[in-house]
PAZAPA-4460 file (N, C-alpha, C; in steps of 0.05 Angstrom, whole numbers, plus 32768, in hexadecimal, padded with zeros to 4 digits):
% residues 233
    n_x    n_y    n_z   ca_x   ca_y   ca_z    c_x    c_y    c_z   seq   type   mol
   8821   789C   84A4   8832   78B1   84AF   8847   78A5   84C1     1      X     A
   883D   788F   84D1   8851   7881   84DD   886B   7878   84D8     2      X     A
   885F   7869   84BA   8874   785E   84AD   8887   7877   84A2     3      X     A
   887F   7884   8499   888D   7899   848D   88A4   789E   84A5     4      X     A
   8895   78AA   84BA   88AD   78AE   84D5   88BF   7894   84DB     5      X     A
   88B1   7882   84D9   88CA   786C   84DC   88E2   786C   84C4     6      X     A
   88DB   786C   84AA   88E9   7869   849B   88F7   7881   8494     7      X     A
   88F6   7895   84A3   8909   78B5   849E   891C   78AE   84B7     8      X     A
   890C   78A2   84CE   8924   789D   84EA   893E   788D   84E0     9      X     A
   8933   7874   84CD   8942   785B   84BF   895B   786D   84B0    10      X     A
   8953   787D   8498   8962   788F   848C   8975   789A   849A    11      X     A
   896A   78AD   84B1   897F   78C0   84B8   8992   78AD   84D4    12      X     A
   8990   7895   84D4   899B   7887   84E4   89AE   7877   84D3    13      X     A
   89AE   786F   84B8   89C1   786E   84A3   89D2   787F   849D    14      X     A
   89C8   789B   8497   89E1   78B0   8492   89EC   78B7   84A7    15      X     A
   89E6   78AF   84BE   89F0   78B7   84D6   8A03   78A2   84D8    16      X     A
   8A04   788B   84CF   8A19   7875   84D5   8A24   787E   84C5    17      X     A
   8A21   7882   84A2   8A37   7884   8492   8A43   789F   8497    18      X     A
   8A39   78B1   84A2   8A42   78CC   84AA   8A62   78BF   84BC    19      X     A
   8A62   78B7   84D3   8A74   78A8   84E9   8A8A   789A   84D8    20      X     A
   8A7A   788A   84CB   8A91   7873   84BA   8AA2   7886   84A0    21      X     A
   8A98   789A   8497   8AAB   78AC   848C   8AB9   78C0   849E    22      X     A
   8AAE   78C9   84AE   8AC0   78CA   84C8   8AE4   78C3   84D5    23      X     A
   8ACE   78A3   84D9   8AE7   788E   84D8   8B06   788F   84C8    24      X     A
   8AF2   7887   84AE   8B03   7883   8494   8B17   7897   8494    25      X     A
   8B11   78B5   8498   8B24   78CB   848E   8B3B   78CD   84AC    26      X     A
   8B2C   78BC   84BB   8B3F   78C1   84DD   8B54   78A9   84DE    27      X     A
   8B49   7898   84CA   8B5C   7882   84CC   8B7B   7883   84B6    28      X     A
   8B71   7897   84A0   8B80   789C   848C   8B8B   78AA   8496    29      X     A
   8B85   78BF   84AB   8B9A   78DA   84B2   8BAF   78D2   84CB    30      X     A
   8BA1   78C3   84D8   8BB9   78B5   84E9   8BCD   78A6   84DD    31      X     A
   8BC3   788F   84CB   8BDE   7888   84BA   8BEA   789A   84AF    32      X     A
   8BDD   78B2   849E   8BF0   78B5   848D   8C02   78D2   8499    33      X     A
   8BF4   78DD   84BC   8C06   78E9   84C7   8C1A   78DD   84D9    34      X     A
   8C0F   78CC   84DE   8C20   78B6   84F8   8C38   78A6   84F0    35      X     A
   8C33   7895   84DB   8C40   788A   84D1   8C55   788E   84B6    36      X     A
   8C6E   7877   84B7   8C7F   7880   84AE   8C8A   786A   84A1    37      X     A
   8C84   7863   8486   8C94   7850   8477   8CB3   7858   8470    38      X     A
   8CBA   7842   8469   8CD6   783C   845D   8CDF   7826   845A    39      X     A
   8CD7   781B   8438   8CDB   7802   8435   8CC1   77EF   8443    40      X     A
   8CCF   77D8   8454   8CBD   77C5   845F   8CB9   77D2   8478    41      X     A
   8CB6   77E2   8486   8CBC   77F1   84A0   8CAD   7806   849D    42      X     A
   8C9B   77FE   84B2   8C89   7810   84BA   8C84   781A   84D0    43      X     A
   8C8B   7834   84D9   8C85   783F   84F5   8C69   784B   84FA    44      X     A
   8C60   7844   8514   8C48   7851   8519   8C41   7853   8534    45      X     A
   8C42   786F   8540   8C44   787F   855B   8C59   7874   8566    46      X     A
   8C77   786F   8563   8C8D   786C   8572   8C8B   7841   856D    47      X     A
   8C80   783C   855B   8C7F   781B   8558   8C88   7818   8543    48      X     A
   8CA4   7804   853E   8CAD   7800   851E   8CA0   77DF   8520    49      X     A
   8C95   77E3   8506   8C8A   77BC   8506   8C98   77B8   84E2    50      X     A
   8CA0   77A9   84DF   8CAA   77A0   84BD   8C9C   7787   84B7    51      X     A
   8C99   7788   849D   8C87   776F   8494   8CA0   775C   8485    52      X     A
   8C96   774C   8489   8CB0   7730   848B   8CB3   7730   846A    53      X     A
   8CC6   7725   845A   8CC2   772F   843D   8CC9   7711   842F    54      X     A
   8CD6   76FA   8441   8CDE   76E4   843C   8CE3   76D6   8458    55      X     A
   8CE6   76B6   844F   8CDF   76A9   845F   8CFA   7699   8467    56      X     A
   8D15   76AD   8467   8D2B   76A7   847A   8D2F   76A0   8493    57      X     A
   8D1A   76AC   84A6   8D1A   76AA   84C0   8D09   7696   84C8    58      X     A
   8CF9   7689   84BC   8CE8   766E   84BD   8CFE   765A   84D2    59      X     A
   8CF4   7654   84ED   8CD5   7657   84EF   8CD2   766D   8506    60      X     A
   8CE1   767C   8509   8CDC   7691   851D   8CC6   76A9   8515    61      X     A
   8CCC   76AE   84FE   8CB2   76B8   84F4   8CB4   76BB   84D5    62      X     A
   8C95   76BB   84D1   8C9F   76B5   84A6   8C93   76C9   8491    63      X     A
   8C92   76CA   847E   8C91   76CF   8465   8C78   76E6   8467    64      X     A
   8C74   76FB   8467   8C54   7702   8474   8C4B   770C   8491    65      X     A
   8C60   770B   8499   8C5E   770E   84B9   8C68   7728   84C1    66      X     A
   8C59   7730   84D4   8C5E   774E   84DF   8C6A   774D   84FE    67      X     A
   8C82   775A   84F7   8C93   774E   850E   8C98   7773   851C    68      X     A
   8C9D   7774   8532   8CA4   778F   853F   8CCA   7790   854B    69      X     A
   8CCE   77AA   8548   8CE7   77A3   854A   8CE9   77C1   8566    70      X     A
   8D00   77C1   856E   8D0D   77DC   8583   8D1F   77E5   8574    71      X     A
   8D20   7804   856E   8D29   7816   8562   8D42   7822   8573    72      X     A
   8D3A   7824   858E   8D4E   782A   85A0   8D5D   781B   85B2    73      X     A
   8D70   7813   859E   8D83   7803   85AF   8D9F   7806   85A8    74      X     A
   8DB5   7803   85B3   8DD1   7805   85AC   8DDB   77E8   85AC    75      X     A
   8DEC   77EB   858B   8DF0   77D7   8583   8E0B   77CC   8591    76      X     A
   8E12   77D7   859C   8E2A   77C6   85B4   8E1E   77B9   85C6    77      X     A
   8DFE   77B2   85C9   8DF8   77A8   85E5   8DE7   778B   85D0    78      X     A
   8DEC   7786   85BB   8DEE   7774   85AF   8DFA   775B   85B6    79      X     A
   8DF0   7748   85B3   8DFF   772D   85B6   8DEF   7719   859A    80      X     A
   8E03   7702   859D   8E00   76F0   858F   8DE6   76DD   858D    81      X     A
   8DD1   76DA   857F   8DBF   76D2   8586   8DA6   76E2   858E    82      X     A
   8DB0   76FD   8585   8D97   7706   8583   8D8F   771C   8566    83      X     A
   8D73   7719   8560   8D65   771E   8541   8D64   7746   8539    84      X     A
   8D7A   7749   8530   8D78   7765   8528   8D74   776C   850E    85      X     A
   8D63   777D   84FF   8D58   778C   84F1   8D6D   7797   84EE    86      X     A
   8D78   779A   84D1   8D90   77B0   84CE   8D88   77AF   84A6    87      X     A
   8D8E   77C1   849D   8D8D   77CF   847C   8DA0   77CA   847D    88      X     A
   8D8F   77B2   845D   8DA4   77A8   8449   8D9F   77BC   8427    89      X     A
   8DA9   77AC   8416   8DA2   77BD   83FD   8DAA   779E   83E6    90      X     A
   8DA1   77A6   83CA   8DAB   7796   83BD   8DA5   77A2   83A4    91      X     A
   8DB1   7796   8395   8DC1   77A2   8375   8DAC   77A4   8362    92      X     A
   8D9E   77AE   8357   8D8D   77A0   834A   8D96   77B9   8325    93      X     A
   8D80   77AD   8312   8D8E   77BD   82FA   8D7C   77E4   82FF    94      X     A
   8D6F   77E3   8314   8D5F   77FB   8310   8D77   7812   8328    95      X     A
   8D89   77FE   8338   8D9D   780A   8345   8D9F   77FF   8362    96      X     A
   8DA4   780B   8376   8DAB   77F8   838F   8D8D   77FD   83A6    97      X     A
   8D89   77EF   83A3   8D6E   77EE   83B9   8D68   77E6   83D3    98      X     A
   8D6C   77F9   83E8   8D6E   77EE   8404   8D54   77E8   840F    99      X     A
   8D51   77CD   8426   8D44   77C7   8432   8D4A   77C0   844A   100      X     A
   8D38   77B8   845D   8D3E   77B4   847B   8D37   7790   8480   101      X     A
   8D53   7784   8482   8D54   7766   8482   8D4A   7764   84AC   102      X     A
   8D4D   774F   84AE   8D3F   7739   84CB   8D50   772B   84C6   103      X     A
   8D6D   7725   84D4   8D79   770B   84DB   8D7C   770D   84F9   104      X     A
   8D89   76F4   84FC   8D9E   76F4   851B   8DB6   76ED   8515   105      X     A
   8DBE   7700   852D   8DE1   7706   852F   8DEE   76EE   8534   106      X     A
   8DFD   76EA   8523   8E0B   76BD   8529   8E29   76D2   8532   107      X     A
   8E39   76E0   8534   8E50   76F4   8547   8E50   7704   853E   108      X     A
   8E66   7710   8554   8E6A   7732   854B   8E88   7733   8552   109      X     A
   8E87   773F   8541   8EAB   7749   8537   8EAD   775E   854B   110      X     A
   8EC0   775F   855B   8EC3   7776   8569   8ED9   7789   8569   111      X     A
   8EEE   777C   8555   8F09   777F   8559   8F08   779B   8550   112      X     A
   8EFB   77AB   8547   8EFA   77C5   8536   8EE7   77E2   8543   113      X     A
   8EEC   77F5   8547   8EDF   7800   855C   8EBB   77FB   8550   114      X     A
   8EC0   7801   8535   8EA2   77F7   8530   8E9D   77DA   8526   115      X     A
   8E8D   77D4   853E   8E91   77B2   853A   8E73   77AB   851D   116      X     A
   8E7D   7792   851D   8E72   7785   8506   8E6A   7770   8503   117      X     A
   8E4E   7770   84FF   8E3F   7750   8503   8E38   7743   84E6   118      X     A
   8E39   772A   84F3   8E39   770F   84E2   8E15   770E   84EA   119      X     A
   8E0D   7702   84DA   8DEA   76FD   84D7   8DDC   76EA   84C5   120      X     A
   8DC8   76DE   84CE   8DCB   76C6   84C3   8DA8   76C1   84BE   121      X     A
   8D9A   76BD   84AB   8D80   76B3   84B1   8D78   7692   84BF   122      X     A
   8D6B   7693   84C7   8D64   7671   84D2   8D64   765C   84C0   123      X     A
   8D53   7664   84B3   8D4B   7653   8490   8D60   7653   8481   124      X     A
   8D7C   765F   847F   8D8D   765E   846C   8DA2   7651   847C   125      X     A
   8DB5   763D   846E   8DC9   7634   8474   8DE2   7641   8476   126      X     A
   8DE2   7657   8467   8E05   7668   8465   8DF9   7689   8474   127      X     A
   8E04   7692   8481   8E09   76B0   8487   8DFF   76B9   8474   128      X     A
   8E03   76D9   847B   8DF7   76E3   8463   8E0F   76F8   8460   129      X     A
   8E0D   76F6   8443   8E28   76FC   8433   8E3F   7710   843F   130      X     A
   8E3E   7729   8451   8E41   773E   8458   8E43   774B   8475   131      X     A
   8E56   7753   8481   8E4F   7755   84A2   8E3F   776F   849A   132      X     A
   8E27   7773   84B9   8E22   7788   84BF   8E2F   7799   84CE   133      X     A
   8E2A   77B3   84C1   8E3F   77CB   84D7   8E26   77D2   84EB   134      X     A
   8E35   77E7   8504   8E1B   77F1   8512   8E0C   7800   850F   135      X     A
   8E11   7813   84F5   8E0C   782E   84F2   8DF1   781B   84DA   136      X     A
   8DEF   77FD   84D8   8DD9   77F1   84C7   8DC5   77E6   84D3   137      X     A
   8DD1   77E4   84F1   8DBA   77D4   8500   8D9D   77E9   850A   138      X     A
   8D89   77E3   84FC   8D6F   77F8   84F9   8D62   77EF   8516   139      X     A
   8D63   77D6   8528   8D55   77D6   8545   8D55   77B5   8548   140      X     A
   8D4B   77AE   8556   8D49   7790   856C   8D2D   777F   856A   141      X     A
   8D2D   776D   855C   8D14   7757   8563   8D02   775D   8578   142      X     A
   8CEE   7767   8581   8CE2   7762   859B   8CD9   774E   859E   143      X     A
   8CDA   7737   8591   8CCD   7713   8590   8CB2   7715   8593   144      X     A
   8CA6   7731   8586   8C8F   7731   8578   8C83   772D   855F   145      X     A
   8C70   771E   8556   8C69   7719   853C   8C52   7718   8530   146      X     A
   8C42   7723   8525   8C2D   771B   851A   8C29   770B   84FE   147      X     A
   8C1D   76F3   8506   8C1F   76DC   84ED   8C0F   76E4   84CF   148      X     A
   8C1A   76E7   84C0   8C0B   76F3   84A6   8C00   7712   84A6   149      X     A
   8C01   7724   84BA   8BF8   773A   84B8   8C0A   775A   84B2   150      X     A
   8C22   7744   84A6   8C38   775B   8499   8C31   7767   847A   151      X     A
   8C26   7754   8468   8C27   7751   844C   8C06   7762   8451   152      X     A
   8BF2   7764   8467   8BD6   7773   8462   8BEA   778F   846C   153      X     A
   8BF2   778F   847F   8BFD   77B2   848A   8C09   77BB   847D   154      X     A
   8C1F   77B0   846E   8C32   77BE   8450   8C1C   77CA   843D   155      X     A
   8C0C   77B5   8439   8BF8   77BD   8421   8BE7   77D0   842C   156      X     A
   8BDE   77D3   8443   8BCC   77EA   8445   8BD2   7802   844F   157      X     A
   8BE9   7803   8455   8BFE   781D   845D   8C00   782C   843F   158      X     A
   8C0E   7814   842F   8C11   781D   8415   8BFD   7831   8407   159      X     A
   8BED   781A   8405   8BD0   7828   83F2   8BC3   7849   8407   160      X     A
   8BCC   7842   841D   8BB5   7863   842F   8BCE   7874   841E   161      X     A
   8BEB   7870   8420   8C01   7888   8419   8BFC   7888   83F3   162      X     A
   8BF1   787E   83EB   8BEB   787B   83CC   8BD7   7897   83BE   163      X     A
   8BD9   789D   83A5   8BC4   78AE   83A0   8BAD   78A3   83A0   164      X     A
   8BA0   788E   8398   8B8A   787C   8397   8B81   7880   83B4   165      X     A
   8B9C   7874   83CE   8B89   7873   83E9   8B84   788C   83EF   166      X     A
   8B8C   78A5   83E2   8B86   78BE   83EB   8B6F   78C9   83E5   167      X     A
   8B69   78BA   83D1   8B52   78CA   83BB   8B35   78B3   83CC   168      X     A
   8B43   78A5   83D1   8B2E   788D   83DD   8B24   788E   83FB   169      X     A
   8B33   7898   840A   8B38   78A9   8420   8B36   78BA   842C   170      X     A
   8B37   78D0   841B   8B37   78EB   8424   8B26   78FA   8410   171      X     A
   8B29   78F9   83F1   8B1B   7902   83E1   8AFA   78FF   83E5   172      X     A
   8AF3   78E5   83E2   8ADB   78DA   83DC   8AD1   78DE   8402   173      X     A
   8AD9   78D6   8414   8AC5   78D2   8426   8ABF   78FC   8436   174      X     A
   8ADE   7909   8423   8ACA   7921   842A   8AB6   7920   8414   175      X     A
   8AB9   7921   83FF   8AA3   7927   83EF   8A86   791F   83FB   176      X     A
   8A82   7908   8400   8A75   78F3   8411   8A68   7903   842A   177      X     A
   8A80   7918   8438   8A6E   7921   844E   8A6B   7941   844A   178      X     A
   8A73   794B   8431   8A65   7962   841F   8A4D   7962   8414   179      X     A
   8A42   794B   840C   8A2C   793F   83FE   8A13   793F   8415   180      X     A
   8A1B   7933   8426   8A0D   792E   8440   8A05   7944   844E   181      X     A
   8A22   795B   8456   8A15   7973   8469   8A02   7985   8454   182      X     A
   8A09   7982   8437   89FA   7991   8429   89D9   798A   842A   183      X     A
   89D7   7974   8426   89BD   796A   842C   89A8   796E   8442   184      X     A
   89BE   796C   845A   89B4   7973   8477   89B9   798E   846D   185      X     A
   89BB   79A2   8461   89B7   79BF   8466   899C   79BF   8459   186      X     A
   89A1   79B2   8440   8985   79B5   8438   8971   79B7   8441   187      X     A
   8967   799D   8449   894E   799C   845B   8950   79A6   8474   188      X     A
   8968   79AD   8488   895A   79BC   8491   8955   79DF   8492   189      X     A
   895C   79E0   8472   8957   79FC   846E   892F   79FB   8463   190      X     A
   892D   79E7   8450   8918   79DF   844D   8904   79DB   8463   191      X     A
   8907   79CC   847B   88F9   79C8   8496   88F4   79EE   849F   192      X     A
   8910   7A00   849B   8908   7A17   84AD   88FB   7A2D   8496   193      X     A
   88F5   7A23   847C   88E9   7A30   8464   88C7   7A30   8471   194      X     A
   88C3   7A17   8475   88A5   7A07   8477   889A   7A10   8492   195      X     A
   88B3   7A14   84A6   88A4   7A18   84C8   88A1   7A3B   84C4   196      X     A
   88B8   7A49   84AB   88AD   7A68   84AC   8894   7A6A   849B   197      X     A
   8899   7A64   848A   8871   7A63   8479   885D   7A5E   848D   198      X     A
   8867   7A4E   84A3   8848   7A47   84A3   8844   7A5F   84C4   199      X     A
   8863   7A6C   84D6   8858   7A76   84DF   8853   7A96   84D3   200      X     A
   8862   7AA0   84BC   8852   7AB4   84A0   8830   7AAA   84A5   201      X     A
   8829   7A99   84A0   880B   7A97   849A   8801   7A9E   84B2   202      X     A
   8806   7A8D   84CD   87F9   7A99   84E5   8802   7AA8   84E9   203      X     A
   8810   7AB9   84EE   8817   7AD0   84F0   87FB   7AE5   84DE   204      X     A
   8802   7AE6   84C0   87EA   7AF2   84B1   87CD   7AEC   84C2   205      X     A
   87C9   7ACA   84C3   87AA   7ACE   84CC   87A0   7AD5   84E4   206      X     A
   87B7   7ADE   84F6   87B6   7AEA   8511   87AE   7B06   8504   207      X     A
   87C5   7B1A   84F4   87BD   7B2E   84EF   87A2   7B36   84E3   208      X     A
   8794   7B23   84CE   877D   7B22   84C0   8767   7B1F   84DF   209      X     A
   876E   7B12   84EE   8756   7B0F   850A   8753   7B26   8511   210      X     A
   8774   7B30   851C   8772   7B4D   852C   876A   7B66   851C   211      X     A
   876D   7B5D   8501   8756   7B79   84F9   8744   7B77   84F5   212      X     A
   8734   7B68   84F4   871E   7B61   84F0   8706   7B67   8505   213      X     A
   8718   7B58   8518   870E   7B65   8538   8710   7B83   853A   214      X     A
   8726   7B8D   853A   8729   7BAD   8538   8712   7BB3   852D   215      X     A
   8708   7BB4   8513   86F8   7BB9   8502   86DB   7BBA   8511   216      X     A
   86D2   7B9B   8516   86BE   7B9B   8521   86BD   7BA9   8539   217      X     A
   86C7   7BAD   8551   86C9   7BC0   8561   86CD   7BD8   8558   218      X     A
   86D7   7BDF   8547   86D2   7C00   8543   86B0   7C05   8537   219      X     A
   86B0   7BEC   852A   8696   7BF9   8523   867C   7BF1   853D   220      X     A
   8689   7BE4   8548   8670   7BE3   8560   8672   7BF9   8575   221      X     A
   8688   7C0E   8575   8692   7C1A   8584   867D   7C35   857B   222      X     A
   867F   7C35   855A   8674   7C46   854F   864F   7C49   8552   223      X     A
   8649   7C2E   8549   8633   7C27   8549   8625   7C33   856A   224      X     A
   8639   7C27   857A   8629   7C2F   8598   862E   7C4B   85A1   225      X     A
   863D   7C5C   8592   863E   7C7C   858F   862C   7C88   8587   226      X     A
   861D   7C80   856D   8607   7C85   855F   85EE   7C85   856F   227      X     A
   85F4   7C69   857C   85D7   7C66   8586   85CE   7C71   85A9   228      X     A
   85DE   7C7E   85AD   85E8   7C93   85C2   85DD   7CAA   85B2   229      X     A
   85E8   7CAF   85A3   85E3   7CCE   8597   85C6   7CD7   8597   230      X     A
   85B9   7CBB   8588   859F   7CBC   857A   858B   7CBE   859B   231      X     A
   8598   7CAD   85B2   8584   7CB6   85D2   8587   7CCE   85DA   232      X     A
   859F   7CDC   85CC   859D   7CFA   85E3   8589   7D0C   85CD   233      X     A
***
């Protein structure tokens, strides 16, 4: 009997963890997939833009794989030379023009025009890069934060939660998961309050079966000592 109670405690101390960890799962999906905000390599999440590095131009400031954070609010006149701005580029391709959000630093800035125009340059490359930037392209500012290799896992797992697969994987399956579960816990304990009414149905009955019984016998002793009254006078 012991063992039995140990190994039902063991049980319901398992569905009780996986109960939590699907929990988790669906709290972690709903924050990304309400919080957050892709576009392209750029990912915002609660007022934080971080982009995953997509090549290894800026080597060695930060490389290939790397999850770098940038400031969204800044005005591009308070720019100077020498420092790493995030601004959308695009490029030609045969399926049509496809924009993304490049990482250089500003090598000058053209000022001569009310909207000025920067020159930008990656570290790793020897020539400029083909094109000035306008301001209305610059997307925010280096914070000279970086995380080494953890751009190419956060792209991919942003991706896959906003995917039908991570939805169905996510949201589908771990309710099912805790449909499966509360149903079970209804069960038994509809079963547990089946078993505690039977059995107080029975005592209940063999209370009633006592108290008439008793009734019974007292009426007839009631009777009996009437009789035997009758029979002295």
């Amino acid at each position: 009997m012991a063992k039995i109670t140990v190994k039902n405690l063991k049980m319901k101390k398992v569905f009780n963890i996986a109960f939590y960890v699907v929990l988790f799962i669906v709290f972690v999906y709903a924050i990304f997939g309400l919080f957050s905000k892709k576009d392209g390599n750029s990912i915002s999440f609660f007022g934080v833009t971080s982009l995953s590095v997509q090549s290894g131009s800026m080597e060695p400031t930060f490389s290939e794989g790397d999850l770098i954070f940038v400031r969204t609010d800044i005005n591009p006149k308070d720019l100077n030379p020498g420092d790493i701005i995030t601004y959308q580029d695009f490029m030609v391709t045969d399926e049509g023009i496809v924009y993304y959000y490049n990482t250089h630093k500003i090598v000058s800035i053209d000022k001569t025009n009310p909207i000025w125009r920067f020159e930008t340059k990656g570290e790793a490359n020897v020539d400029s890069d083909p094109r000035l930037i306008v301001e209305s392209e610059i997307y925010g500012e280096w914070t000279g934060k970086a995380w080494s290799g953890f751009g190419t896992f956060v792209d991919g797992f942003t991706t896959f939660l906003k995917s039908s697969i991570g939805f169905f994987l996510f949201i589908v399956v771990p309710c099912l998961a805790l449909l499966v579960y509360e149903v079970i816990k209804f069960m038994k304990v509809y079963a547990e309050y089946n078993v505690q009414k039977h059995t107080q149905d029975r005592v209940k009955m063999q209370e009633e079966a006592i108290a008439a019984a008793r009734a019974q016998l007292e009426a007839e002793a009631e009777s009996k000592k009437a009789e035997e009254n009758k029979d002295q006078q």
